[in-house]
ZADO-1210 file (C-alpha; in nm, 4 decimals, padded with zeros to 6 digits):
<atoms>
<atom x="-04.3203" y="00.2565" z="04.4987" code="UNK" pos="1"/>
<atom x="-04.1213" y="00.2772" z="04.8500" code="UNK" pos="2"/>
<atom x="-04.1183" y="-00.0939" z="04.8291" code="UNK" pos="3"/>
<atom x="-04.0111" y="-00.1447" z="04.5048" code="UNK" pos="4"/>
<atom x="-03.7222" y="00.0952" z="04.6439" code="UNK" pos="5"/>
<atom x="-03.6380" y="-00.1867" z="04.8671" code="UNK" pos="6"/>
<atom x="-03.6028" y="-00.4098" z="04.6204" code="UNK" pos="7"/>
<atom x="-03.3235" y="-00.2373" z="04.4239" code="UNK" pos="8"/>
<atom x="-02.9414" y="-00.2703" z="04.5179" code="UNK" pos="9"/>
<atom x="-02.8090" y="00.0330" z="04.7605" code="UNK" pos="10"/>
<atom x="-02.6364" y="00.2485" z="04.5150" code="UNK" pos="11"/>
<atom x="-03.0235" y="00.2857" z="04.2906" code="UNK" pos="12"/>
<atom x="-03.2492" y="00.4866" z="04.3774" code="UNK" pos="13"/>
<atom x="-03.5992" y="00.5533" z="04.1789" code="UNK" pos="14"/>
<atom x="-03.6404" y="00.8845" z="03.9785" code="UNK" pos="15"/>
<atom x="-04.0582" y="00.9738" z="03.8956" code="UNK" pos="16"/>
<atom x="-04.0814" y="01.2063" z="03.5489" code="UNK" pos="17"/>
<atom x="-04.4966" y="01.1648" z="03.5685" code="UNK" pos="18"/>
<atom x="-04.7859" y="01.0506" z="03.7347" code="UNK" pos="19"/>
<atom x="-05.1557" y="01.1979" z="03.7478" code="UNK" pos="20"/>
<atom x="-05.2830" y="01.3972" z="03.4425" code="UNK" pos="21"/>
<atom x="-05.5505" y="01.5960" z="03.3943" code="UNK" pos="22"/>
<atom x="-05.7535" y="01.5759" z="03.0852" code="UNK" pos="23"/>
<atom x="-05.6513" y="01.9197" z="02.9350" code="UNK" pos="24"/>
<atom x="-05.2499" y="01.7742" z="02.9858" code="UNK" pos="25"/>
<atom x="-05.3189" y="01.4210" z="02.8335" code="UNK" pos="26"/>
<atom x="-05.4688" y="01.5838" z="02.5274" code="UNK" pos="27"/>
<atom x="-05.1641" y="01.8422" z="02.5232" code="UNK" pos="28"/>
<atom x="-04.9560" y="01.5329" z="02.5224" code="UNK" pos="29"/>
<atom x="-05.1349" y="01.3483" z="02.2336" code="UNK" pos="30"/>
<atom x="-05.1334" y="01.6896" z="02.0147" code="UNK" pos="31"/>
<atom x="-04.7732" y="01.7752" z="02.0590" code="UNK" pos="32"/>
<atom x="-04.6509" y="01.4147" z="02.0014" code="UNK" pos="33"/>
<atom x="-04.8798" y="01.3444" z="01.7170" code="UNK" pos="34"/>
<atom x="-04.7126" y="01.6955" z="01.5891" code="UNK" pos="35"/>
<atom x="-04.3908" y="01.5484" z="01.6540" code="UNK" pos="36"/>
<atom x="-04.4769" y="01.2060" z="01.4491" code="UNK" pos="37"/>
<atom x="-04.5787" y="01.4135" z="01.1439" code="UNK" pos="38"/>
<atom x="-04.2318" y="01.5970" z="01.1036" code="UNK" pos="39"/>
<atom x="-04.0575" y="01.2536" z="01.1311" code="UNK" pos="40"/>
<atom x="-04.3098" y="01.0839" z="00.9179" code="UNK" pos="41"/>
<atom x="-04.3921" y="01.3193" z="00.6361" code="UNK" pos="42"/>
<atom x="-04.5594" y="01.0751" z="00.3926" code="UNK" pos="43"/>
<atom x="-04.7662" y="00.9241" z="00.6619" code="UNK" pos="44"/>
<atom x="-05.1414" y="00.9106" z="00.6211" code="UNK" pos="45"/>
<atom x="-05.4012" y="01.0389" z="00.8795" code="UNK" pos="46"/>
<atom x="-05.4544" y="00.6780" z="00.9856" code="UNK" pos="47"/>
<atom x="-05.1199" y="00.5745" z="01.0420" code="UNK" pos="48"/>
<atom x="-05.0076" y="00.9192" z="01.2188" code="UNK" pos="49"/>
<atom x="-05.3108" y="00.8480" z="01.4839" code="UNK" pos="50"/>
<atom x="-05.1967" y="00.4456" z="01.5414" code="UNK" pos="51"/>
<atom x="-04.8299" y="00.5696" z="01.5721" code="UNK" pos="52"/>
<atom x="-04.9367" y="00.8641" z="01.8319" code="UNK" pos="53"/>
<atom x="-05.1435" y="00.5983" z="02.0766" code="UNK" pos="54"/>
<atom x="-04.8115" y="00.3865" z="02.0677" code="UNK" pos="55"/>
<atom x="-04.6170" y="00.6277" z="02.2689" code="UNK" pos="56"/>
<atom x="-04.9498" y="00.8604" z="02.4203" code="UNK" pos="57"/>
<atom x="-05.2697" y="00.7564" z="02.5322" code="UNK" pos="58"/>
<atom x="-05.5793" y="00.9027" z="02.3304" code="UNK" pos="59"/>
<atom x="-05.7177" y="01.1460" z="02.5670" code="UNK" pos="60"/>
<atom x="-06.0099" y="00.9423" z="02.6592" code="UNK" pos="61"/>
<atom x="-06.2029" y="00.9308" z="03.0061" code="UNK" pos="62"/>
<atom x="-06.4619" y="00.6811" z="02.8723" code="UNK" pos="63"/>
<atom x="-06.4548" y="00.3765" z="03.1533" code="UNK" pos="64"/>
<atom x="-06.3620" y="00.0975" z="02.8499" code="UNK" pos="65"/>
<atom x="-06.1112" y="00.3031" z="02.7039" code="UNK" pos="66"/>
<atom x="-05.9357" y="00.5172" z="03.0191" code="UNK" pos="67"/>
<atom x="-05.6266" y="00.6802" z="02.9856" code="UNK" pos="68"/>
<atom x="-05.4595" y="00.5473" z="03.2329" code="UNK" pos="69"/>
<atom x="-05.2293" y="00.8659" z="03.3511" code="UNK" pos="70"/>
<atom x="-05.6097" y="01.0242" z="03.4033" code="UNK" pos="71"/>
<atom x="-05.6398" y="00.7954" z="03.7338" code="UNK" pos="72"/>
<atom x="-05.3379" y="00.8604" z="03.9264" code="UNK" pos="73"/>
<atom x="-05.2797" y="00.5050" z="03.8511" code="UNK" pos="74"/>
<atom x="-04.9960" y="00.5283" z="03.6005" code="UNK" pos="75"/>
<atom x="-04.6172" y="00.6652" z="03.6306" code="UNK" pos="76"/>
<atom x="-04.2966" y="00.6903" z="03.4629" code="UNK" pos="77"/>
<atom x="-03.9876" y="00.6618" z="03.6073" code="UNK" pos="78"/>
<atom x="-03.6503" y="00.5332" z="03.5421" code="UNK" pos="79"/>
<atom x="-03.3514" y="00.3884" z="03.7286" code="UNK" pos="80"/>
<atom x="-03.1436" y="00.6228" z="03.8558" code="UNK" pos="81"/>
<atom x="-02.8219" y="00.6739" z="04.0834" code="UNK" pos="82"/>
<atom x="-02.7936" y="00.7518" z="04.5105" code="UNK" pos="83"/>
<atom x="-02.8184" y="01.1498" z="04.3926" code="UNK" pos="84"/>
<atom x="-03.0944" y="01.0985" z="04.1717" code="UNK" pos="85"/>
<atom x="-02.8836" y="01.0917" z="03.8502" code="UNK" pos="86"/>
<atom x="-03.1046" y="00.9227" z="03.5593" code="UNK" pos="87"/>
<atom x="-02.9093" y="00.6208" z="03.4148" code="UNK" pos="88"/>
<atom x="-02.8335" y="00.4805" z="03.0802" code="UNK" pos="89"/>
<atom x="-03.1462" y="00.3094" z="03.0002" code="UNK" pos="90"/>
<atom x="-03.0664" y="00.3014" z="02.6304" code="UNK" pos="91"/>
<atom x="-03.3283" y="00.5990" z="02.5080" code="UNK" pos="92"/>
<atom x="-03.4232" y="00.8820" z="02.6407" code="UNK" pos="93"/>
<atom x="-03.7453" y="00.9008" z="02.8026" code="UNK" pos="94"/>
<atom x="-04.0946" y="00.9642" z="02.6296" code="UNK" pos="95"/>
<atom x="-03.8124" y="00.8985" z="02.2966" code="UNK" pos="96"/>
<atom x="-04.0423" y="00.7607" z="02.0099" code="UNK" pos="97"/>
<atom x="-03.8156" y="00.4733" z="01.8556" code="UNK" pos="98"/>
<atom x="-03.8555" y="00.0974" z="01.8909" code="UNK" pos="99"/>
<atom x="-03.5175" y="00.1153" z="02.1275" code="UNK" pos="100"/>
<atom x="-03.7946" y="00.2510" z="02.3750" code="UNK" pos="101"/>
<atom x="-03.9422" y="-00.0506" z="02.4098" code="UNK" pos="102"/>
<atom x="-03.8777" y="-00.2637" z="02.7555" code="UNK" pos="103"/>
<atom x="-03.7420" y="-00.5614" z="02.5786" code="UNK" pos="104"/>
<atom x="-03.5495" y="-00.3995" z="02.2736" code="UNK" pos="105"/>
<atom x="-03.2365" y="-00.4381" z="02.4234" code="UNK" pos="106"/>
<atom x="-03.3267" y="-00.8263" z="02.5120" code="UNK" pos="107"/>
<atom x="-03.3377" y="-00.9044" z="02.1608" code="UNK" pos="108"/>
<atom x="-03.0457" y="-00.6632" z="02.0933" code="UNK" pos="109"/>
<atom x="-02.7665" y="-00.7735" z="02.3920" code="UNK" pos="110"/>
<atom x="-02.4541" y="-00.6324" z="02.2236" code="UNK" pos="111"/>
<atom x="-02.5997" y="-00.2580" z="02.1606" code="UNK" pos="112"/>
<atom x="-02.6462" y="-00.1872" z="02.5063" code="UNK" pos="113"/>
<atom x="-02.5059" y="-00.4719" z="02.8135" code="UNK" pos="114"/>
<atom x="-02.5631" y="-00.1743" z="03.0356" code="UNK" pos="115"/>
<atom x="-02.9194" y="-00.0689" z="02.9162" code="UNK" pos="116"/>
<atom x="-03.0227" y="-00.3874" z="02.9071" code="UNK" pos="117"/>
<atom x="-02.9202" y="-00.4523" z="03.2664" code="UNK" pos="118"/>
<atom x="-03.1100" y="-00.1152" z="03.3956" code="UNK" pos="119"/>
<atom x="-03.4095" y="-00.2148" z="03.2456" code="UNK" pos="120"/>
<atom x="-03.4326" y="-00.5638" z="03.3964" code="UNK" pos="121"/>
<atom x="-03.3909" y="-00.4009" z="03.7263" code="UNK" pos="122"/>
<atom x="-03.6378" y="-00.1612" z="03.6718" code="UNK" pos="123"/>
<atom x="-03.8672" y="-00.3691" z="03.4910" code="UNK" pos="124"/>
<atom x="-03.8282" y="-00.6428" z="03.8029" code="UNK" pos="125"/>
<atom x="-03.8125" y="-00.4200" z="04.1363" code="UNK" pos="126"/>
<atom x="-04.1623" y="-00.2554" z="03.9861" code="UNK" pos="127"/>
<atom x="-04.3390" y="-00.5756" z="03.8993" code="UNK" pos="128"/>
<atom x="-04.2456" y="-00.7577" z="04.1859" code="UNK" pos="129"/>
<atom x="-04.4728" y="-00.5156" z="04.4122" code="UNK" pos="130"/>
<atom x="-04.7521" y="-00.5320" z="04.1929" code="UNK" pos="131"/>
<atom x="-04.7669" y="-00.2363" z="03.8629" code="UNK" pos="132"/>
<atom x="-04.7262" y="-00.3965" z="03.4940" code="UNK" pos="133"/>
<atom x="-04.5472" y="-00.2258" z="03.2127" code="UNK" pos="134"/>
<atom x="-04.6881" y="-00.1082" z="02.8867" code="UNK" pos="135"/>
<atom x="-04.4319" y="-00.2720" z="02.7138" code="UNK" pos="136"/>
<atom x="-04.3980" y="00.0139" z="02.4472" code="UNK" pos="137"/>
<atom x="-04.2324" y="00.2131" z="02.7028" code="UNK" pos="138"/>
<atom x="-03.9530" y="00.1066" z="02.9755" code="UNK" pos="139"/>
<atom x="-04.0176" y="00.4094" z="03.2176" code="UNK" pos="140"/>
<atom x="-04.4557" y="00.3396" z="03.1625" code="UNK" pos="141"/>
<atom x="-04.5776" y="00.0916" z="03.4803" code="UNK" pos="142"/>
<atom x="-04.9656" y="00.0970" z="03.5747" code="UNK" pos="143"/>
<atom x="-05.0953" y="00.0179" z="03.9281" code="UNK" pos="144"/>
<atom x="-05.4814" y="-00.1392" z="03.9719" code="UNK" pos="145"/>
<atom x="-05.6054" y="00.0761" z="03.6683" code="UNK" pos="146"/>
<atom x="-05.7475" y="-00.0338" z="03.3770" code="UNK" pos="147"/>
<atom x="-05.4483" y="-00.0386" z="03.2164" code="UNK" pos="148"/>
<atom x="-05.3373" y="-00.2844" z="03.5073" code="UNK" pos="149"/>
<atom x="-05.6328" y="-00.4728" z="03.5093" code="UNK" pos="150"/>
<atom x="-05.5496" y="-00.5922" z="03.0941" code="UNK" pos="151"/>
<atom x="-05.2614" y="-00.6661" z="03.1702" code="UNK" pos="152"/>
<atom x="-05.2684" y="-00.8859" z="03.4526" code="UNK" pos="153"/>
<atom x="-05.6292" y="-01.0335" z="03.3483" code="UNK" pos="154"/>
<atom x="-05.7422" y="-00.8711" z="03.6326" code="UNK" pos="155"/>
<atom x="-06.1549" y="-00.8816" z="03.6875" code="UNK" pos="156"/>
<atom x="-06.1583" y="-00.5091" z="03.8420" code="UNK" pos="157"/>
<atom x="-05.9374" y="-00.2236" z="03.8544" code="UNK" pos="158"/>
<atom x="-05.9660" y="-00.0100" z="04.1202" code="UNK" pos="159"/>
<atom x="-05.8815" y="00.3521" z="04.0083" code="UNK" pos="160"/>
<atom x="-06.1205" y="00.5481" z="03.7495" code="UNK" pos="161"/>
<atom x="-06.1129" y="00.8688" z="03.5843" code="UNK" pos="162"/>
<atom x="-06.0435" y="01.1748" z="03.7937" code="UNK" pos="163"/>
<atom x="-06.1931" y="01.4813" z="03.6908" code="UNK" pos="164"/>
<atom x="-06.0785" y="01.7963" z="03.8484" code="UNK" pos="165"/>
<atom x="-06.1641" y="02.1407" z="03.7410" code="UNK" pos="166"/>
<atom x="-05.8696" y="02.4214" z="03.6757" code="UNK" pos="167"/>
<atom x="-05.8614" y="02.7764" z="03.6388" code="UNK" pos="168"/>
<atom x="-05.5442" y="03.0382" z="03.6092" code="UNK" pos="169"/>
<atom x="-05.3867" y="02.6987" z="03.5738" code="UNK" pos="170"/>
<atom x="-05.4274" y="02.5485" z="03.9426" code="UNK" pos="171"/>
<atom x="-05.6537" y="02.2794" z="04.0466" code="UNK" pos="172"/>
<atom x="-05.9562" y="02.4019" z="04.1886" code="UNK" pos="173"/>
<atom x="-06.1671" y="02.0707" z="04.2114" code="UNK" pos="174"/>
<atom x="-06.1120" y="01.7103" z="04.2369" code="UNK" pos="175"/>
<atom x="-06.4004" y="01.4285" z="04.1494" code="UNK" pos="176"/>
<atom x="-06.3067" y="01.1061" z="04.1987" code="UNK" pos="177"/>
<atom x="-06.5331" y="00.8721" z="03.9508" code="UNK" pos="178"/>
</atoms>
């Protein structure tokens, strides 16, 4: 990521929201969105509440073929921000579940959002440019050499797996890198 730094103009700077998960906060995550997709989509069925929830969350997964990827330490999400750290107008707030969250929305929508549109690209290039991919669902989602990655870029091997760790009291007591 310090390169990708490098690659922005002087008055950006890089602002990280997430990175590593453990298993008991990725399935957290899936719960409380898929909670949060049933109060906006009342009339939805099962089916559809479950395809709508992996859209914006990762099923909490550590199977090898289907990874989540914030389970490796190979996934983050971050936006463009100012010299103080002051998140900028990407045109949706992040983890917001709306097709404007999408890293091309405001390409095929110009006039909304010049300014969004313009954060994103620089975002979207400075972080590709040193190697991660986007899950192009999410602006602020960019994978480095995990499986995720490896789709993506038709890559024959990713390099990060699954890391378990054990907690208790809430703090990490174990980490087991697979």
């Amino acid at each position: 990521m310090q390169h990708a730094l490098t690659l922005l103009p002087k008055e950006y700077s890089l602002l990280l929201y997430d990175g590593y998960r453990p298993f008991q906060v990725q399935q957290y995550l899936f719960n409380y969105f898929s909670l949060q997709l049933a109060r906006i989509m009342p009339h939805a069925t099962e089916l559809e509440l479950l395809q709508a929830t992996k859209k914006y969350v990762a099923m909490p997964r550590a199977d090898a073929a289907h990874l989540a990827p914030h389970l490796t330490g190979g996934a983050i999400d971050l936006t463009l921000a100012d010299r103080q750290g002051k998140a900028l107008d990407l045109g949706s707030a992040f983890d917001e579940m709306n097709e404007k969250s999408a890293t091309r929305y405001f390409e095929h929508n110009l006039n909304e959002n010049p300014e969004a549109c313009q954060h994103r690209r620089l975002l979207y290039n400075c972080m590709t440019q040193v190697g991660f991919s986007n899950y192009g669902e999410e602006w602020w989602h960019y994978d480095f050499h995990n499986m995720a990655w490896a789709r993506r870029v038709q890559a024959k091997i990713a390099c990060y797996g699954a890391i378990q760790v054990t907690i208790h009291d809430h703090e990490i007591k174990e980490i087991r890198y697979q």
